[in-house]
C-alpha positions as CSV (number, residue, x, y, z in Angstrom):
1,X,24.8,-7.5,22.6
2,X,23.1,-6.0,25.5
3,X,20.4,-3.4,25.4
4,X,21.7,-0.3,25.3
5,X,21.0,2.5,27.9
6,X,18.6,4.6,26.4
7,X,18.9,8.0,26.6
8,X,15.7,10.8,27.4
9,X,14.1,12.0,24.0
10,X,11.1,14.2,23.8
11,X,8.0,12.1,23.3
12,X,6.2,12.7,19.1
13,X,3.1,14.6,19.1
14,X,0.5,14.9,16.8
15,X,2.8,17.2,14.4
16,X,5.6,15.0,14.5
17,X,3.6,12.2,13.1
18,X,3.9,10.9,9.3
19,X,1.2,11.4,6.5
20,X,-0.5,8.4,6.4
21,X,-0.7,6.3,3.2
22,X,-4.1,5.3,3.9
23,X,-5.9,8.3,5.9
24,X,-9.6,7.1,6.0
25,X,-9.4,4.1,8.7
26,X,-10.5,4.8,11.4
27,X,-10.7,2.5,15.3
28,X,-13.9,0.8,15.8
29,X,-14.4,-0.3,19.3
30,X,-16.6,-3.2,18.2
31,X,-13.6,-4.5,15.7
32,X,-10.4,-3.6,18.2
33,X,-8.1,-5.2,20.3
34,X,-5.4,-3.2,22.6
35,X,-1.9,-4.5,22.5
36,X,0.7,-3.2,25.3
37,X,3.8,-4.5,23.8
38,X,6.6,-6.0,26.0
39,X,6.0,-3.3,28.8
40,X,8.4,-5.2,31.1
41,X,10.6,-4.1,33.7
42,X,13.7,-5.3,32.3
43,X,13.0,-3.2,29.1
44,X,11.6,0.0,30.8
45,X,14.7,-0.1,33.1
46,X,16.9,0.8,30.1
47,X,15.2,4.1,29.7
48,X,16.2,7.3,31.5
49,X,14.3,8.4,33.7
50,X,12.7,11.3,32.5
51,X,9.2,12.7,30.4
52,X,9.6,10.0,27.8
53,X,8.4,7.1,29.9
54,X,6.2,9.3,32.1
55,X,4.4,10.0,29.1
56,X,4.6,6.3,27.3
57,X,3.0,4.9,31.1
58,X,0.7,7.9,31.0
59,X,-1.1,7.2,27.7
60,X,-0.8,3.5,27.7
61,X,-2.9,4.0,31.4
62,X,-5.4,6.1,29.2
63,X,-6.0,4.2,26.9
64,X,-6.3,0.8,28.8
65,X,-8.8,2.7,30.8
66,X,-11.0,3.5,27.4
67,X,-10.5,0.0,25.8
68,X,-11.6,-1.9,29.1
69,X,-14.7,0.6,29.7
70,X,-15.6,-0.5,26.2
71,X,-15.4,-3.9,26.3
72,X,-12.3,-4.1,24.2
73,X,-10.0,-6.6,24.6
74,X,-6.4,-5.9,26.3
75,X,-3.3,-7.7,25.1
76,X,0.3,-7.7,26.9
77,X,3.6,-9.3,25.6
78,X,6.2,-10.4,27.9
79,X,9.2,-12.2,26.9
80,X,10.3,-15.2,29.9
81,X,13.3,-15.0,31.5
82,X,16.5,-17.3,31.2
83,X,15.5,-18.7,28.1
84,X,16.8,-21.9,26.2
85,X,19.7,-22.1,23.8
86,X,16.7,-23.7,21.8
87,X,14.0,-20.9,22.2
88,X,16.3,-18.0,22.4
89,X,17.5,-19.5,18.7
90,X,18.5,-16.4,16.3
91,X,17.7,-13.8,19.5
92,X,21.0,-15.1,20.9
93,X,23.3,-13.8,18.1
94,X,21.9,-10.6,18.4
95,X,21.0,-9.4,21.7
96,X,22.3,-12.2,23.9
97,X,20.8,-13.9,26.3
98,X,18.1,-11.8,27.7
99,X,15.7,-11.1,30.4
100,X,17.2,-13.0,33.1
101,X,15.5,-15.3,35.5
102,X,14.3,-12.7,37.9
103,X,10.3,-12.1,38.3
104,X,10.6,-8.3,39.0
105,X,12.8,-8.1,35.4
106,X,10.0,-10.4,34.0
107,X,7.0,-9.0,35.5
108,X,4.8,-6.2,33.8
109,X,5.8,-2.6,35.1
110,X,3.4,-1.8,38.0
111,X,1.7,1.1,36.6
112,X,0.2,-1.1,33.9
113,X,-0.1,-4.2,35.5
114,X,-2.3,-7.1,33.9
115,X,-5.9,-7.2,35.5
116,X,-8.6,-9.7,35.1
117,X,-9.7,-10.7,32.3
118,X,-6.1,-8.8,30.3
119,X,-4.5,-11.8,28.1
120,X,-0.6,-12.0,28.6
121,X,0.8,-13.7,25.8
122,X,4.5,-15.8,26.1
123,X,6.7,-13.6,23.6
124,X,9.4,-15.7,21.8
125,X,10.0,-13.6,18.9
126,X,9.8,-9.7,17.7
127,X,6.4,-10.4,16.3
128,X,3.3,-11.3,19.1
129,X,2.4,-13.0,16.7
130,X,5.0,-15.8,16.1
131,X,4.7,-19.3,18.1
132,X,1.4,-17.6,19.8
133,X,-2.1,-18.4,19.8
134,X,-2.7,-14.7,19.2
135,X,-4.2,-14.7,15.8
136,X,-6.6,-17.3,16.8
137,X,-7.5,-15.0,19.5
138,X,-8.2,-12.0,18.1
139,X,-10.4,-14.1,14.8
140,X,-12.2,-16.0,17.5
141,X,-13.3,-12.3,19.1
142,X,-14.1,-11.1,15.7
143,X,-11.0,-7.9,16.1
144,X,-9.6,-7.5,12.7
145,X,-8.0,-4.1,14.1
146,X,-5.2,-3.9,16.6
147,X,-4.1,-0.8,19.0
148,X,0.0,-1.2,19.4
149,X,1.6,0.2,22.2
150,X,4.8,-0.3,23.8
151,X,8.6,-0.8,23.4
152,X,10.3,-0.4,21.0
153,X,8.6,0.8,18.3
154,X,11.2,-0.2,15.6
155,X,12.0,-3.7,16.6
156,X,8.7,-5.9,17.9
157,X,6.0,-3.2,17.5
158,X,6.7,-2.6,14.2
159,X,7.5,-6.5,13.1
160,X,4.3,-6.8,14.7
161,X,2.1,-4.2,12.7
162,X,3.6,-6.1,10.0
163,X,2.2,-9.6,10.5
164,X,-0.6,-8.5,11.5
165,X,-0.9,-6.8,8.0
166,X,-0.3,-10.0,6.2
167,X,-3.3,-11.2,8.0
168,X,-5.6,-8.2,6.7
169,X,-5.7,-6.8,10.7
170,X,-5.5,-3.0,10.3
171,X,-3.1,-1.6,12.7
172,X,-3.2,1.4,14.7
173,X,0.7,3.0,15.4
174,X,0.1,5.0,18.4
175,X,2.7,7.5,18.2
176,X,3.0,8.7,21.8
177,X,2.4,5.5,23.7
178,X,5.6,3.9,21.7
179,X,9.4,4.6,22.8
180,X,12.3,3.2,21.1
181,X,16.3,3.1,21.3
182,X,16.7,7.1,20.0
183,X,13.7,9.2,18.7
184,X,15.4,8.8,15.2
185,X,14.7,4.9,15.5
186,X,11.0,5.9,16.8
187,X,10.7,8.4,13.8
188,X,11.6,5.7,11.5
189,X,9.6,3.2,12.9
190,X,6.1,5.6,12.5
191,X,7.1,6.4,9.1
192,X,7.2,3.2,7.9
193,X,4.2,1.6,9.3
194,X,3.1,4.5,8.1
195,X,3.1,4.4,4.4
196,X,4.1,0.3,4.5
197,X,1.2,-1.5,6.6
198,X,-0.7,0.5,9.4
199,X,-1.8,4.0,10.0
200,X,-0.8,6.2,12.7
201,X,-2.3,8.2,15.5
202,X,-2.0,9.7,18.7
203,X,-3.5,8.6,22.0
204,X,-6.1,11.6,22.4
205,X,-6.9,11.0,18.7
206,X,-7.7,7.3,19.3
207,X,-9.7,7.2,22.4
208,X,-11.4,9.8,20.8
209,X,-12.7,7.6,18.0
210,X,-13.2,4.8,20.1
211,X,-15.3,7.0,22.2
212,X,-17.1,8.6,19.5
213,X,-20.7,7.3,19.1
214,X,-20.9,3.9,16.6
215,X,-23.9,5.4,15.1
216,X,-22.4,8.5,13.8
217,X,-20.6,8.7,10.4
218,X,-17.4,9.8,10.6
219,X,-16.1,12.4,8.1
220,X,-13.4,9.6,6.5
221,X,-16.2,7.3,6.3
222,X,-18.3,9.7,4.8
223,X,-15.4,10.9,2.5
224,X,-15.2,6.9,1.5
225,X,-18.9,6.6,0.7
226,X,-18.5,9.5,-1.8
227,X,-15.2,8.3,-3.3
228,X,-17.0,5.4,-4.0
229,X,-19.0,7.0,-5.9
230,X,-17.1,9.0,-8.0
231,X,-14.5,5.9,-8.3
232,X,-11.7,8.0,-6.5
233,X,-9.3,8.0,-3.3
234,X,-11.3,8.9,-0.1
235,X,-8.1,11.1,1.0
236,X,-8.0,13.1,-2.0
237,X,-11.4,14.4,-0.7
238,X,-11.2,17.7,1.4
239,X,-13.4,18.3,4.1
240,X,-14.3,21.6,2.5
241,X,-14.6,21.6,-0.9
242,X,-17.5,21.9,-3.3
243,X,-18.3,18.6,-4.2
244,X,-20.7,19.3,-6.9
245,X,-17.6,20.8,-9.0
246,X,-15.9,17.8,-7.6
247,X,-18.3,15.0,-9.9
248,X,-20.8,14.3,-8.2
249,X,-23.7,14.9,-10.2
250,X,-27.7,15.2,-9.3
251,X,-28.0,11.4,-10.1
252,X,-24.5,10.6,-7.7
253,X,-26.4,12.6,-5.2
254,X,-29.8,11.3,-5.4
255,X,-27.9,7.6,-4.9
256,X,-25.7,9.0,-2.1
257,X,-28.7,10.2,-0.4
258,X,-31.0,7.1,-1.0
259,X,-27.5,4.6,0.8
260,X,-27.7,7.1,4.3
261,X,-31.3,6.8,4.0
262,X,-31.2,3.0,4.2
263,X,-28.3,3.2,6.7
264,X,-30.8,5.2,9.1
265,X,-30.6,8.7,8.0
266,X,-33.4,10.8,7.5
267,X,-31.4,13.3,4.5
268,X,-33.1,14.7,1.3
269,X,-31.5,15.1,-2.0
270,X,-32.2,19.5,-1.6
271,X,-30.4,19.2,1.9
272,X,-27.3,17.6,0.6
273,X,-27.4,19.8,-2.7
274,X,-27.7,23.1,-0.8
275,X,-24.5,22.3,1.3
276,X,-21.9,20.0,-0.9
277,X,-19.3,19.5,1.6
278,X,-18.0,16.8,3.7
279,X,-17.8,19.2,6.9
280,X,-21.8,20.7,6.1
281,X,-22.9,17.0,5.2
282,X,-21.4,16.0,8.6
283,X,-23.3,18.0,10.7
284,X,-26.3,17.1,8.5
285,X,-25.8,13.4,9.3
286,X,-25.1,14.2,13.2
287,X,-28.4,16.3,13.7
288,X,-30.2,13.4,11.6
289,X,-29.3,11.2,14.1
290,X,-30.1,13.8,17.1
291,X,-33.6,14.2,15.5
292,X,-34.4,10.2,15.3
């Protein structure tokens, strides 16, 4: 009932990762909190040593970095050791007793080690979530998205991408700052989170939109404002396609261009006409903004 000894697996990259049922969300840095997910010795010690966990501690460190330069809020997990009969509860039948009581086991590896103003949470069960104040948290702050990072992907960072679905908190999967028992179990856990309750991404591809400026539509954003329109999927939209042959008709366009004009943009309907794509209209938006 012990963990098992985890042997070295090459880390997913950005190929590796699943479609995602829901391709259009994006991280906002004014709506997202970081979790590092149960990043304790004790677990990390059943790895290998080897690329996989140089890697996990190398992006986790990243993106901690980004998040607190932002303002965002950072989460840990960390499970106590020697626990109760009474708290361990349903744990006990299937992975024993667990952490022991030893503060090295217990503490936070060293390369990601809580600073001031970082929120450990007591974890109890898979989910952060359960017998937590974490929800309250996160509602009080206003975050109704959540970065997961951390071990293992399949088990309490997947359970946890799941609650936090049930309480409409959109949850960012990062692919290459997870590790799990076996990269099948990791590959599982991406796919379902995937296409069940979260989207997933890779570390470069999330500080990158929590780096990108607030003020400047995205192309998924964009690709939702004109789904709207034409009462559609925003992924079925491709970045360069004609979107006048698409549906979207002079008055569609004329309506389109009268929302970004109230949002701040400075776009005519002859601009937008002369160049129907998401990619052309992107670079229309961004010099909009450069010009204001």
């Amino acid at each position: 009932m012990a963990l098992p000894k985890i042997k070295d697996y090459s880390m997913p990259t950005k190929k590796d990762l699943p479609t995602n049922r829901v391709d259009y969300w994006e991280v906002d840095a004014n709506r997202s909190a970081l979790l590092i997910h149960d990043m304790q010795t004790y677990f990390i010690n059943a790895f290998e040593k080897g690329p996989l966990i140089e890697t996990l501690l190398s992006n986790i460190q990243k993106l901690k970095e980004v998040c607190r330069s932002l303002g965002i809020p950072v989460y840990y997990t960390g499970q106590p050791g020697e626990q109760s009969l009474e708290n361990r509860a349903l744990l006990q039948d299937f992975w024993g007793s667990g952490l022991p009581a030893d503060p090295k086991q217990e503490a936070i590896v060293s390369a990601l080690t809580p600073e001031e103003g970082d929120v450990q949470l007591t974890k109890w069960r898979y989910s952060a979530f359960q017998r937590s104040d974490f929800l309250e948290r996160l509602q009080k702050q206003g975050r109704d998205q959540l970065i997961i990072t951390g071990v293992y992907a399949h088990i309490g960072c997947q359970t946890t991408a799941v609650d936090a679905f049930m309480y409409d908190i959109q949850s960012f999967f990062v692919g290459d700052a997870l590790a799990d028992f076996s990269l099948e179990h990791h590959v599982h856990s991406l796919n379902y989170v995937a296409t069940r309750c979260g989207h997933t991404l890779t570390t470069d591809d999330c500080m990158q939109q929590l780096q990108s400026d607030s003020g400047t539509k995205t192309k998924n954003a964009i690709k939702a404002d004109i789904a709207a329109f034409l009462d559609e999927q925003p992924e079925s939209i491709l970045n360069d396609e004609n979107l006048l042959d698409r549906g979207l008709d002079s008055i569609r366009l004329m309506a389109l261009s009268e929302q970004w004009n109230r949002e701040g943009y400075q776009l005519t309907f002859a601009e937008l006409a002369e160049s129907p794509s998401v990619d052309a209209w992107s670079e229309l938006l961004q010099e909009s903004q450069r010009d204001s």
